[in-house]
C-alpha positions in Angstrom: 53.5 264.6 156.4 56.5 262.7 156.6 59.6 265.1 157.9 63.1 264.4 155.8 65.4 265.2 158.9 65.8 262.7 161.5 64.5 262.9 164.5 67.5 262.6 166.9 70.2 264.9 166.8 73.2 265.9 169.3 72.9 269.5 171.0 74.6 272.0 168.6 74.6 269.6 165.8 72.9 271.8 162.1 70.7 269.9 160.3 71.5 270.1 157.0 68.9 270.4 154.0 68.4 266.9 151.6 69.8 269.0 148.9 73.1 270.0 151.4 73.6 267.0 151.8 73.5 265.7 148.2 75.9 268.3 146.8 78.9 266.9 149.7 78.1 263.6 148.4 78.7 264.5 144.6 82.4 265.7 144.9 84.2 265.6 141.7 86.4 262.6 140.5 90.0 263.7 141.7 91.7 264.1 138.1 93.9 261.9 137.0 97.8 262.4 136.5 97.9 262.4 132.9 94.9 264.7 132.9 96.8 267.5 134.8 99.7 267.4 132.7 97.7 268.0 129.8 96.1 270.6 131.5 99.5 272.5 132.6 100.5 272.1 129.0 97.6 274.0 127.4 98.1 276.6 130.2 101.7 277.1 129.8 101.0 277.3 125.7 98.0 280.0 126.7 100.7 282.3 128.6 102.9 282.1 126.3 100.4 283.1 123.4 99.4 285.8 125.3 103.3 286.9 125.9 103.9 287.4 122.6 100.8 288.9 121.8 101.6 291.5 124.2 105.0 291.7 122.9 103.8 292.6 119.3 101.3 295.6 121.4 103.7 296.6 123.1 103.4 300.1 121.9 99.7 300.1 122.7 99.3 300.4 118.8 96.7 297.7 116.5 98.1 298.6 113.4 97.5 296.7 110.0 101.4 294.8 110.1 100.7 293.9 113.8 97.4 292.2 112.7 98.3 290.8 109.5 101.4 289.3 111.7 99.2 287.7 114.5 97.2 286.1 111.9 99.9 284.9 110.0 101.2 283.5 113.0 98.6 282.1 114.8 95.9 281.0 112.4 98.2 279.8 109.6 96.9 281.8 107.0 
């Protein structure tokens, strides 16, 4: 049977398993500049979705109004 780690290695030196070795060589593609700024845009609308749904629970309260006003607000209807 044919052995998948070589045969000479350095003193101290790991071998690393085929499958080690494959997932270091599959790093991701480093994202692109545009692609962050859309990114940071969609976050930055998120947090401040989330601020003023807090805002409107401030009180700890789901009431009918609050609800009726988040989906009047956020869902257009």
């Amino acid at each position: 049977m044919a052995s998948t780690y070589p045969l000479s290695h350095s003193v101290g030196q790991e071998l690393s398993a085929p499958a080690q070795r494959a997932s270091v060589a599959a790093k991701p593609a480093k994202r692109s500049f545009w692609r962050t700024i859309y990114d940071a845009m969609i976050h930055a609308q998120a947090r401040r979705a989330d601020r003023e749904i807090a805002r409107l629970f401030g009180n700890g309260k789901f009431t009918d109004n609050a609800e009726r006003t988040v989906y009047r607000r956020y869902l257009g209807i």
